[in-house]
Backbone and ligand atoms as CSV (ligand in chain L), in Angstrom:
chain,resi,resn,atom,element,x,y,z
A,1,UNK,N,N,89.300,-51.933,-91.236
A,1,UNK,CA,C,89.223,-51.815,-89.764
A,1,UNK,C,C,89.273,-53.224,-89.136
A,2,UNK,N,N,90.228,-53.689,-88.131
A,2,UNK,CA,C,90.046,-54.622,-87.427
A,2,UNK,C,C,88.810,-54.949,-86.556
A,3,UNK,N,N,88.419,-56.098,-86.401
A,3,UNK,CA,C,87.585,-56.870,-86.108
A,3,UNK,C,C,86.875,-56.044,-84.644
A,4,UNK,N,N,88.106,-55.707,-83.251
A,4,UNK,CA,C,88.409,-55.296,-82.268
A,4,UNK,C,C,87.778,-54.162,-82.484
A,5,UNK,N,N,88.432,-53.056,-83.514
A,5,UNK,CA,C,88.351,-52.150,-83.400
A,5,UNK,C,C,87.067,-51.930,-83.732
A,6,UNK,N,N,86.517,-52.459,-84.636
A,6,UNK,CA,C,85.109,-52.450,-84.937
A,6,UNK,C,C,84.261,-52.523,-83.871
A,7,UNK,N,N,83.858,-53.409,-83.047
A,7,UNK,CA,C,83.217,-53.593,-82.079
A,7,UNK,C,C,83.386,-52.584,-80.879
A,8,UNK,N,N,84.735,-51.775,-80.913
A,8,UNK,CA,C,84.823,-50.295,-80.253
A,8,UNK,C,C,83.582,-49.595,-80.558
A,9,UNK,N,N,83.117,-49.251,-81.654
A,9,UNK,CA,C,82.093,-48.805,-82.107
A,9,UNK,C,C,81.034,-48.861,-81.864
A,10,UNK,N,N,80.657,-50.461,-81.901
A,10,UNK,CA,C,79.349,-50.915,-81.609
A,10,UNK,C,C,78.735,-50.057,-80.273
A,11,UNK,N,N,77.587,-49.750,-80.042
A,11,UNK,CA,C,77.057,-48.895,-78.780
A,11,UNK,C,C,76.985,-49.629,-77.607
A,12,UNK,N,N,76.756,-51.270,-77.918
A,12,UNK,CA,C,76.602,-51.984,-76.714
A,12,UNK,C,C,77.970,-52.283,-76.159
A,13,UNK,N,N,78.482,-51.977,-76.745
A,13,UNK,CA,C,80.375,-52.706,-76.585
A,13,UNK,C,C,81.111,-51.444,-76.129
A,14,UNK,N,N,80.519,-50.445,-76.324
A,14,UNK,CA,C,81.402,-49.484,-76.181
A,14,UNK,C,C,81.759,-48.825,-74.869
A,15,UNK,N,N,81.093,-49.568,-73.647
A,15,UNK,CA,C,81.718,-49.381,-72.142
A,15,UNK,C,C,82.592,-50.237,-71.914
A,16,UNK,N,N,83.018,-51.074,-72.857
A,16,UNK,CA,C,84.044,-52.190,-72.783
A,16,UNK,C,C,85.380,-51.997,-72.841
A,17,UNK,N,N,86.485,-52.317,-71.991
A,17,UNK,CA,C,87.914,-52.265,-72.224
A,17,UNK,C,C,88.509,-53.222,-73.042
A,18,UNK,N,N,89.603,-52.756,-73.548
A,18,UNK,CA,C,90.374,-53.210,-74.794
A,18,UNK,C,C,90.290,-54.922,-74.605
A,19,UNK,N,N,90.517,-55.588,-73.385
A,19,UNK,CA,C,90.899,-57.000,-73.343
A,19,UNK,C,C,89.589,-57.585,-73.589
A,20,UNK,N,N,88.303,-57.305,-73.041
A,20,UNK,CA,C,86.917,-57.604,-73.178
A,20,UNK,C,C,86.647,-57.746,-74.275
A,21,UNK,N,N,86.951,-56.348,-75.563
A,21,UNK,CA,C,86.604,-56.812,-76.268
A,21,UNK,C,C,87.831,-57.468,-77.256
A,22,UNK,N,N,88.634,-57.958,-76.897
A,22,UNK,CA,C,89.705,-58.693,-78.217
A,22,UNK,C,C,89.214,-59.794,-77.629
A,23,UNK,N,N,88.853,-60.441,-76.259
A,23,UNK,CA,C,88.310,-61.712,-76.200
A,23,UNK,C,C,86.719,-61.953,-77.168
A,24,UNK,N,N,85.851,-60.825,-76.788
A,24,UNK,CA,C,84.624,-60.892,-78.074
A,24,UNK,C,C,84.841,-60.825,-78.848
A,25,UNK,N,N,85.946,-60.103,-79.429
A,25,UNK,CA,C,86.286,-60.396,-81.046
A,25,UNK,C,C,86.005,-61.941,-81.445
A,26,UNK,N,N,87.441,-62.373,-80.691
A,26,UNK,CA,C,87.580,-63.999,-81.172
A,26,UNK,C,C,86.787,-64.837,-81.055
A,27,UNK,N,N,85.274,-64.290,-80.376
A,27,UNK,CA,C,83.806,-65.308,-80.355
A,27,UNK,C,C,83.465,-65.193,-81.279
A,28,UNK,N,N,83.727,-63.881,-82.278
A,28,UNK,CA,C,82.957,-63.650,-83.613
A,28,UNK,C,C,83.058,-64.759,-84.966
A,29,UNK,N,N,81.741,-64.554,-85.482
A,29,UNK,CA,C,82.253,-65.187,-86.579
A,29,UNK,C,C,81.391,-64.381,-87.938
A,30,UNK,N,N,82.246,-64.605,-89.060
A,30,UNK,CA,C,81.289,-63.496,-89.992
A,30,UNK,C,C,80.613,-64.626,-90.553
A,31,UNK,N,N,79.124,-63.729,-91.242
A,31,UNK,CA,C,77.893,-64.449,-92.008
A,31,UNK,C,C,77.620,-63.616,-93.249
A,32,UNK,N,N,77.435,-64.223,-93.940
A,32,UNK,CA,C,77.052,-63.188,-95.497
A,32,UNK,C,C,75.423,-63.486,-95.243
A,33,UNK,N,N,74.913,-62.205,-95.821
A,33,UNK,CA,C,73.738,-62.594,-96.105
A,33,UNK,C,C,72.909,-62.144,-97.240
A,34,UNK,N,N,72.529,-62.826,-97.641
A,34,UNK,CA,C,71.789,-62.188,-99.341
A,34,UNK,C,C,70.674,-60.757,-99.201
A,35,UNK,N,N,70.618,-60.100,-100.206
A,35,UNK,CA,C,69.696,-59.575,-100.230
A,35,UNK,C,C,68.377,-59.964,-100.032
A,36,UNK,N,N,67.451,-59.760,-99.613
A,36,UNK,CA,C,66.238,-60.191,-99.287
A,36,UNK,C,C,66.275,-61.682,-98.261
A,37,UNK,N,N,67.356,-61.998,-97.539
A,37,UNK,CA,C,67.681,-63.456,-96.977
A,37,UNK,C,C,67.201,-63.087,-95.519
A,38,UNK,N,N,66.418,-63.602,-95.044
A,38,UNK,CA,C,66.547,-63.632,-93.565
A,38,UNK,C,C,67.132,-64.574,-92.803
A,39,UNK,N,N,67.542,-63.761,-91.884
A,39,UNK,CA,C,68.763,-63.995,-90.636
A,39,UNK,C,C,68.074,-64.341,-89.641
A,40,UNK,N,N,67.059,-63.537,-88.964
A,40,UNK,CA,C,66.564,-63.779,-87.318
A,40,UNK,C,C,64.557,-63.887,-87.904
A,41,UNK,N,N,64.239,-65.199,-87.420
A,41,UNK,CA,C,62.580,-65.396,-87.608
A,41,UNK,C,C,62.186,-64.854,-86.952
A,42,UNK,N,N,61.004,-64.049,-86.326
A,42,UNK,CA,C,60.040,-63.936,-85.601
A,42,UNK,C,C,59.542,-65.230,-84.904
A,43,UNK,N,N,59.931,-65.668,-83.665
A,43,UNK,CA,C,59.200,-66.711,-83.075
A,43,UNK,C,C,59.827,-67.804,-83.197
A,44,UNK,N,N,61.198,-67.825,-83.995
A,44,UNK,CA,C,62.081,-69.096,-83.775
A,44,UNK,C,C,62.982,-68.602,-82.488
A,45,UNK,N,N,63.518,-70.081,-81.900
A,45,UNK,CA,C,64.150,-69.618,-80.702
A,45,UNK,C,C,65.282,-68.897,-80.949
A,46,UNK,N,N,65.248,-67.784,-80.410
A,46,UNK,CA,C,66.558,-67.167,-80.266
A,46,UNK,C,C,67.885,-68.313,-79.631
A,47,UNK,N,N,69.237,-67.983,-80.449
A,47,UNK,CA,C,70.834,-68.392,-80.562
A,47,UNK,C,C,71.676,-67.495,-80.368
A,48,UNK,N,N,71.492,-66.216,-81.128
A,48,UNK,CA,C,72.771,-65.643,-81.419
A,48,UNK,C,C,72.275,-64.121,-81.366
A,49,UNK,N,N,73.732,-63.769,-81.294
A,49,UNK,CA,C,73.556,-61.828,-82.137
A,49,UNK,C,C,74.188,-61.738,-82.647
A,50,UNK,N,N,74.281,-60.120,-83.421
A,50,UNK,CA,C,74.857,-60.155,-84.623
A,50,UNK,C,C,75.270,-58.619,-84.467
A,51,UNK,N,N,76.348,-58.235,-84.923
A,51,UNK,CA,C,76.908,-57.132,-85.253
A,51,UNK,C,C,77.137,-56.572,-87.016
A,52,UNK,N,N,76.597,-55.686,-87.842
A,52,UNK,CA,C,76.570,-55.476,-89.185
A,52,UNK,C,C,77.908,-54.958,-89.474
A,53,UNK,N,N,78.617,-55.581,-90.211
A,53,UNK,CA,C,80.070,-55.148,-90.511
A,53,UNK,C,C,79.647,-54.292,-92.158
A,54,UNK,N,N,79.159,-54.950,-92.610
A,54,UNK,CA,C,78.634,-54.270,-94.121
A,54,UNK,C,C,77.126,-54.201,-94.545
A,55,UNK,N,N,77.040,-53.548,-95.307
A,55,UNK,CA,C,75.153,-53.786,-96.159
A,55,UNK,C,C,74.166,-52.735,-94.623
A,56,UNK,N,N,73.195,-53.888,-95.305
A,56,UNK,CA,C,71.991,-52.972,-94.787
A,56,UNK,C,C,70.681,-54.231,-94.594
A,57,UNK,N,N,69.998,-54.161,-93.218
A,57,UNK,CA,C,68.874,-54.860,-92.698
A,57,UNK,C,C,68.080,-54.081,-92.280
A,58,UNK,N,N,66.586,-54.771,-92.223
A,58,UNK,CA,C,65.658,-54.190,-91.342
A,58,UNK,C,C,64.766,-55.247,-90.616
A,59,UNK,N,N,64.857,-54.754,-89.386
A,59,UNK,CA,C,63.795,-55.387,-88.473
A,59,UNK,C,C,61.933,-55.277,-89.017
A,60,UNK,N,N,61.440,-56.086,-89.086
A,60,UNK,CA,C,60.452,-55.991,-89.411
A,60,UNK,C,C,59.317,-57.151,-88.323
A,61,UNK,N,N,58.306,-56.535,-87.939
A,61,UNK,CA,C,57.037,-57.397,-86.687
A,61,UNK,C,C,56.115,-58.156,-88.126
A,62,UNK,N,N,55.592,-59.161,-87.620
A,62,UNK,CA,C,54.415,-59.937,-88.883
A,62,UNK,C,C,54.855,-59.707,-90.093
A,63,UNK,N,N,55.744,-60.099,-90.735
A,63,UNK,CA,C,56.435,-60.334,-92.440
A,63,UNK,C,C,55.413,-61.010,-93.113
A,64,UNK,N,N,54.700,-61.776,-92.344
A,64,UNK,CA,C,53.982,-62.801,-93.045
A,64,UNK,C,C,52.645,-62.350,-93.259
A,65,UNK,N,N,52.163,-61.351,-92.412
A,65,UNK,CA,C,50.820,-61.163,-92.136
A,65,UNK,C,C,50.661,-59.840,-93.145
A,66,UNK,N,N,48.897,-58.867,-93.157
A,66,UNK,CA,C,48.874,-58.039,-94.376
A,66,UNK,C,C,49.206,-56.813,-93.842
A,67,UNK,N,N,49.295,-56.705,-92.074
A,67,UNK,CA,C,50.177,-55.845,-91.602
A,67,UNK,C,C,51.435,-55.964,-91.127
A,68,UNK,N,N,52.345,-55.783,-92.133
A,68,UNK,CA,C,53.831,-56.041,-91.685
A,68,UNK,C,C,54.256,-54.640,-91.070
A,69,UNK,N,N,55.191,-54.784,-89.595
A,69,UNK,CA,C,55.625,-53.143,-89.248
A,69,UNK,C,C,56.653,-53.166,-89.189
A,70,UNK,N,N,57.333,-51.931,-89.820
A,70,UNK,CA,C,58.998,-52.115,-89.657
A,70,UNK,C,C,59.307,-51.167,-88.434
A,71,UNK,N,N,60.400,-51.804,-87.931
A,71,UNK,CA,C,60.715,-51.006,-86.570
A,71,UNK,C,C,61.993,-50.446,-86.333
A,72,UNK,N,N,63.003,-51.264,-87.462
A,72,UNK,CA,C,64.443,-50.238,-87.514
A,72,UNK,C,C,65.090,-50.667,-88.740
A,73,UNK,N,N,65.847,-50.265,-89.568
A,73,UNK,CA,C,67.128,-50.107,-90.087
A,73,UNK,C,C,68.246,-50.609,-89.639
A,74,UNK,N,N,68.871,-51.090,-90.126
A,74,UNK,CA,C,70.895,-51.606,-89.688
A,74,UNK,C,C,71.422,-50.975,-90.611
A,75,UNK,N,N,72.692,-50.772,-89.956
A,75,UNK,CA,C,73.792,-50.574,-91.384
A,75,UNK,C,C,75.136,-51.170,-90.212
A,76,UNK,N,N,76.353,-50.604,-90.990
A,76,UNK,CA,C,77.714,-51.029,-89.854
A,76,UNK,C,C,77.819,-50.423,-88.544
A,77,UNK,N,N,78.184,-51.550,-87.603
A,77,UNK,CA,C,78.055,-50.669,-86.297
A,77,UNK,C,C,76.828,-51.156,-85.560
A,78,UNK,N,N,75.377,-50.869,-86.060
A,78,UNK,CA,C,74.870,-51.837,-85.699
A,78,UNK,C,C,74.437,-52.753,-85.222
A,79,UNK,N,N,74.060,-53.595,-83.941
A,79,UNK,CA,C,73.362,-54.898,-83.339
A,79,UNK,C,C,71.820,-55.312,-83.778
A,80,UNK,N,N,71.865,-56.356,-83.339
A,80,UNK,CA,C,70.482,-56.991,-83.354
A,80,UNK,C,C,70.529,-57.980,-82.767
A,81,UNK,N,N,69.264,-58.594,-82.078
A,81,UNK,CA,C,69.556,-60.285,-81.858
A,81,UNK,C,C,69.760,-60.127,-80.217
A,82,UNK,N,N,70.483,-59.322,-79.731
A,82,UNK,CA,C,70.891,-58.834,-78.661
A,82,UNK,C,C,70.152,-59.321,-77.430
A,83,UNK,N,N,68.691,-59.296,-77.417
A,83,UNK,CA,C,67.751,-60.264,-76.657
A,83,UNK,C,C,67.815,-61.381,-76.309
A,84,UNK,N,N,68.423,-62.215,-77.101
A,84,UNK,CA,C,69.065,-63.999,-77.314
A,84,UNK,C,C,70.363,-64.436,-75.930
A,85,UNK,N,N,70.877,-62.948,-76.358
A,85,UNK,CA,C,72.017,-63.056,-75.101
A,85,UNK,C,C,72.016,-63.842,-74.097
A,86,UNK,N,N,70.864,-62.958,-73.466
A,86,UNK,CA,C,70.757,-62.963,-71.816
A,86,UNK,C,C,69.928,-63.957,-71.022
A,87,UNK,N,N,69.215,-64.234,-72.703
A,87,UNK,CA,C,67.292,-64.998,-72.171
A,87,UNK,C,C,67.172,-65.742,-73.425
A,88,UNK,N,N,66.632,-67.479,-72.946
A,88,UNK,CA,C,66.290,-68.003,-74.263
A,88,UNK,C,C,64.778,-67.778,-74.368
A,89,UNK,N,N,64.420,-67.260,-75.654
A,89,UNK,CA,C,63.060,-66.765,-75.618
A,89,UNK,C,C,62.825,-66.717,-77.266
A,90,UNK,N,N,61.739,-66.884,-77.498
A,90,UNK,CA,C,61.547,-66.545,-79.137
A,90,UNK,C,C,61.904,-65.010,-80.073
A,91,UNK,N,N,62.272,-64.828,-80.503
A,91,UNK,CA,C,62.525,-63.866,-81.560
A,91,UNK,C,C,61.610,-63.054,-81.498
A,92,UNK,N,N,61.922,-61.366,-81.191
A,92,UNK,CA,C,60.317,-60.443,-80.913
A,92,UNK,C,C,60.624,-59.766,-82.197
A,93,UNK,N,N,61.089,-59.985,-82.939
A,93,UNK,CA,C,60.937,-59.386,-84.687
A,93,UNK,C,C,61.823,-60.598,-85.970
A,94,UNK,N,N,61.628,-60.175,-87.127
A,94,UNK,CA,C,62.292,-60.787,-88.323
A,94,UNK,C,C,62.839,-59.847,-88.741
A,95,UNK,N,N,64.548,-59.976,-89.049
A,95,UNK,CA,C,65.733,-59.484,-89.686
A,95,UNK,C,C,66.232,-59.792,-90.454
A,96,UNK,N,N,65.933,-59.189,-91.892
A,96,UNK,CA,C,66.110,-59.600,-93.277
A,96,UNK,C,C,67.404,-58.408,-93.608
A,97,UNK,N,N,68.060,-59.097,-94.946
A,97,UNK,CA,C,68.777,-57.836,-95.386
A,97,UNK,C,C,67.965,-57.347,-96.864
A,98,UNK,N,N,68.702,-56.182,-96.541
A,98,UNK,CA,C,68.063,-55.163,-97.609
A,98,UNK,C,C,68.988,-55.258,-98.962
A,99,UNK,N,N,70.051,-55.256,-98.561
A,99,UNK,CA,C,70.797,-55.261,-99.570
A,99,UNK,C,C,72.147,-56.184,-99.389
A,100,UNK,N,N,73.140,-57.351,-99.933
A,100,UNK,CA,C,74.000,-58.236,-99.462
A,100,UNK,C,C,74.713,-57.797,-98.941
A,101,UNK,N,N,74.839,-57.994,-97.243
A,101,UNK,CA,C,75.385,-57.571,-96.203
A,101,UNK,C,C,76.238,-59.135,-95.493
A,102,UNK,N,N,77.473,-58.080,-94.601
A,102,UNK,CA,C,78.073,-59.189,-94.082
A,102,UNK,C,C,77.482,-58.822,-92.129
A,103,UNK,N,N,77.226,-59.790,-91.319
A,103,UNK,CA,C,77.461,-59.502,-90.038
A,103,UNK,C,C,78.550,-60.427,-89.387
A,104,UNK,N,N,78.599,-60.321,-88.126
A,104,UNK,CA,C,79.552,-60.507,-87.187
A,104,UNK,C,C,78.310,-61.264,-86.019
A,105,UNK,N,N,79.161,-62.985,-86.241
A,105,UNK,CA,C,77.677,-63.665,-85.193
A,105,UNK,C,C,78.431,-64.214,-83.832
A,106,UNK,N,N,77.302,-63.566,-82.569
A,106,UNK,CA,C,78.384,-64.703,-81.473
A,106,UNK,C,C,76.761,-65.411,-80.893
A,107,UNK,N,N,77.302,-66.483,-80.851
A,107,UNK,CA,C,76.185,-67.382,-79.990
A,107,UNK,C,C,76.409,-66.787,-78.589
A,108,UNK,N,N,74.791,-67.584,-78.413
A,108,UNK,CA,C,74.450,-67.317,-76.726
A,108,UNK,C,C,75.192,-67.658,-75.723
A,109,UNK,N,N,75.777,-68.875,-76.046
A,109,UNK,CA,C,76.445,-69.685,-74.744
A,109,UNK,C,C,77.853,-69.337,-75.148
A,110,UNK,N,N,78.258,-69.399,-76.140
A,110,UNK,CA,C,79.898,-68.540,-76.109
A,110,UNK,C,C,79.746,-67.412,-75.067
A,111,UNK,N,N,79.014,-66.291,-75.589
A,111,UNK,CA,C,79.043,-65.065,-74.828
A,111,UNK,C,C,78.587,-65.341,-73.246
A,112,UNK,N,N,77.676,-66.679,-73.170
A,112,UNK,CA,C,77.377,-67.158,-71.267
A,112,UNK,C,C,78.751,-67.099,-70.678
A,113,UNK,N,N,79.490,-67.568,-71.687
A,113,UNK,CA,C,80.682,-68.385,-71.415
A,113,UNK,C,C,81.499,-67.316,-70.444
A,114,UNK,N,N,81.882,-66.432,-71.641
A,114,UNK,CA,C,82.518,-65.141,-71.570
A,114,UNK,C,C,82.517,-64.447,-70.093
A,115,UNK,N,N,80.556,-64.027,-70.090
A,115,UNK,CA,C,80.393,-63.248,-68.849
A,115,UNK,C,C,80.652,-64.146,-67.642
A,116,UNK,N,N,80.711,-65.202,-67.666
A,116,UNK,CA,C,80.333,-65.847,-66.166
A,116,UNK,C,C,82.326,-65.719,-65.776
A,117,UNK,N,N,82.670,-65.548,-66.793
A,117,UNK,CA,C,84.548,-65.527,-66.264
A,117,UNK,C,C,84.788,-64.375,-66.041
A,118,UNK,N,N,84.316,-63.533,-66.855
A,118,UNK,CA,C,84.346,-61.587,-66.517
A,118,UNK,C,C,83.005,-60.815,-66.668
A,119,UNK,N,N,82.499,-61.106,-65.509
A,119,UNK,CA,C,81.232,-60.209,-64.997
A,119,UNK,C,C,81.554,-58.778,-65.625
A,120,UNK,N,N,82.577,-57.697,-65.549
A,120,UNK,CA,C,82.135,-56.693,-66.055
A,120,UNK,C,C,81.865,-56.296,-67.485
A,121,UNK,N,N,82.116,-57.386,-68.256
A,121,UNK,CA,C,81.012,-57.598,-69.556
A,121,UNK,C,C,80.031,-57.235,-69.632
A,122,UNK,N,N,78.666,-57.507,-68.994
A,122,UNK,CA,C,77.646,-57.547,-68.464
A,122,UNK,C,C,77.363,-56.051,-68.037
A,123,UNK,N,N,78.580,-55.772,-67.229
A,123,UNK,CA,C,77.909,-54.731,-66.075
A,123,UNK,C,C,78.079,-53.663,-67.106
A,124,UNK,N,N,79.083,-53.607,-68.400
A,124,UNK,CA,C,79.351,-52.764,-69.163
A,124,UNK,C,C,78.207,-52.650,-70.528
A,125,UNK,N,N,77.232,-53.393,-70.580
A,125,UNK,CA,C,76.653,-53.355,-71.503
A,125,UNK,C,C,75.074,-53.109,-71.179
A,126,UNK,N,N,74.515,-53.378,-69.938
A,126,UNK,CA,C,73.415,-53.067,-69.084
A,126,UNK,C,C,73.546,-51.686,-69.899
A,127,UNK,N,N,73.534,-50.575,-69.387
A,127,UNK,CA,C,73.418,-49.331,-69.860
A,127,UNK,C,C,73.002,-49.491,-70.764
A,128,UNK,N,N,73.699,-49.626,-71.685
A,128,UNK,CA,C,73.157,-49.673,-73.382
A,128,UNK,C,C,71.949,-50.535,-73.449
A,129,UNK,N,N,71.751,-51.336,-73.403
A,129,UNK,CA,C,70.214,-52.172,-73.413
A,129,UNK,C,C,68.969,-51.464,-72.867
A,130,UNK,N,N,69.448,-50.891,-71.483
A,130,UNK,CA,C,68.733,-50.100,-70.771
A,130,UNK,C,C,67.606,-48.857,-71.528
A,131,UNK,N,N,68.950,-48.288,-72.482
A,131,UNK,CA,C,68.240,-47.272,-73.522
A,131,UNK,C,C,67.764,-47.691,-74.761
A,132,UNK,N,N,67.995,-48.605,-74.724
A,132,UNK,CA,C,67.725,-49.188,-76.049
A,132,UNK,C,C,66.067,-49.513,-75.922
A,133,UNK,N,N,66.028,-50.352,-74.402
A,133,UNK,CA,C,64.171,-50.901,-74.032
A,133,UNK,C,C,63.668,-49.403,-73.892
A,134,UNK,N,N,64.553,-48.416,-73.612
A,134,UNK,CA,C,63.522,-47.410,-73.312
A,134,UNK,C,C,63.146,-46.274,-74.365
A,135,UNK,N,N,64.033,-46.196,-75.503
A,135,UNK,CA,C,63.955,-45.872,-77.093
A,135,UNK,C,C,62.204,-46.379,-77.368
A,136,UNK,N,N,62.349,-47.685,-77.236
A,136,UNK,CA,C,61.702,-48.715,-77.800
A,136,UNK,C,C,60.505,-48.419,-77.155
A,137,UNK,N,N,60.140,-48.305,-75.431
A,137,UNK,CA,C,59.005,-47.958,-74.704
A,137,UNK,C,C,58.446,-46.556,-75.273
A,138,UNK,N,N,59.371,-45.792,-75.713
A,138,UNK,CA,C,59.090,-44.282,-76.446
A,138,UNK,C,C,57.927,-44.259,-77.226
A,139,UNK,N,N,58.934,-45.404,-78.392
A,139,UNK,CA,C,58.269,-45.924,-79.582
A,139,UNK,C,C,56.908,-45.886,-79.398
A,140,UNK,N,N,56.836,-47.188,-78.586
A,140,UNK,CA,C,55.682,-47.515,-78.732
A,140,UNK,C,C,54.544,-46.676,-77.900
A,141,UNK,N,N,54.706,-45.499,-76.919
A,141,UNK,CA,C,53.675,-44.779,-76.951
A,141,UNK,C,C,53.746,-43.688,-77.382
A,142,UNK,N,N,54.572,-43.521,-78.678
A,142,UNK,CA,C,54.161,-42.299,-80.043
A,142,UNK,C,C,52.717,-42.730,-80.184
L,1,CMP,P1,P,65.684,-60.595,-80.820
L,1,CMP,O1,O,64.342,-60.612,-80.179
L,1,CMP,O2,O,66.716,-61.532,-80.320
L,1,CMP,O3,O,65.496,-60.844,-82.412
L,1,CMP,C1,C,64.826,-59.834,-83.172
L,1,CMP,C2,C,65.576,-58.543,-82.991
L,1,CMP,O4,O,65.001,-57.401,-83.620
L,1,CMP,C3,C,65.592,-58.152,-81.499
L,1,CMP,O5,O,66.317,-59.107,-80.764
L,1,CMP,C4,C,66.151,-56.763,-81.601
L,1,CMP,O6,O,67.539,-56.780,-81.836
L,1,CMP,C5,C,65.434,-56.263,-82.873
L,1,CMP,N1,N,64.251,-55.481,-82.480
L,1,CMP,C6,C,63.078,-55.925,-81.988
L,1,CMP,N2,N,62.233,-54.896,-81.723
L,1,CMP,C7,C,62.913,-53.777,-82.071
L,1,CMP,C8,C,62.576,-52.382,-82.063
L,1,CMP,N3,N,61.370,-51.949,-81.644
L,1,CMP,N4,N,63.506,-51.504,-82.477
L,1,CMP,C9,C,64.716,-51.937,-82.907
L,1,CMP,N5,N,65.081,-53.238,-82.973
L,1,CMP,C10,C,64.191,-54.147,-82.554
């Protein structure tokens, strides 16, 4: 599957028209990552996001501590990191892989770059975030 077409997929990308995303394509860049390797710290400054082209991650809160909580799964298709985008702010989980996975990385300021030339980037991906914080607000008053 092409790069493009892939990111058709993605949920946050997927209010996006064809030119939007062949320009995000070409921000991409792929990352291997080992089994057990972490990708995103808890509490280091957020850079980038990431799209899972292969393998398998999980988000996990306190890795370090004797209560570690896991809060999602990746596989292809996939985001994370996604927070970094919009806002420089520390990392609100750690994203390790589970098993040697490849993702798809675009920095923050590439993608600044992007929206500030085509606002409906932005306006196309709001939605999706939208449900995503509110998945997440669910979550947390199970
Ligand atoms: P970010 O804060 O940039 O880095 C850690 C990432 O873990 C975060 O973006 C989200 O992509 C992901 N994440 C954090 N909390 C949750 C959650 N409750 N459910 C799913 N993914 C999460």
């Amino acid at each position: 599957m092409g790069r493009e077409e892939m990111l058709q997929n993605v949920p946050i990308f997927s209010e996006l028209g064809r030119r939007d995303l062949g320009r995000l394509a070409k921000l991409m860049v792929p990352r291997q990552v080992k089994s057990g390797e972490v990708i995103i710290k808890e509490g280091d400054q957020a850079a980038g996001f990431f799209v899972v082209s292969s393998g398998k991650l999980e988000a996990v809160k306190g890795p370090d501590s004797s209560n570690e909580q896991h809060l999602a799964n990746y596989g292809p298709g996939d985001f994370f990191g996604e927070m970094a985008l919009f806002e420089v702010f520390p990392r609100s989980a750690t994203v390790r892989a589970l098993e040697d996975s490849e993702c798809l990385a675009m920095t923050r300021w590439d993608f600044m770059a992007e929206m500030k030339n085509h606002p409906e980037i932005a306006v196309g991906m709001l939605p999706v975030l939208v449900r995503r914080l509110r998945d997440a607000s669910a979550h947390v008053a199970e």
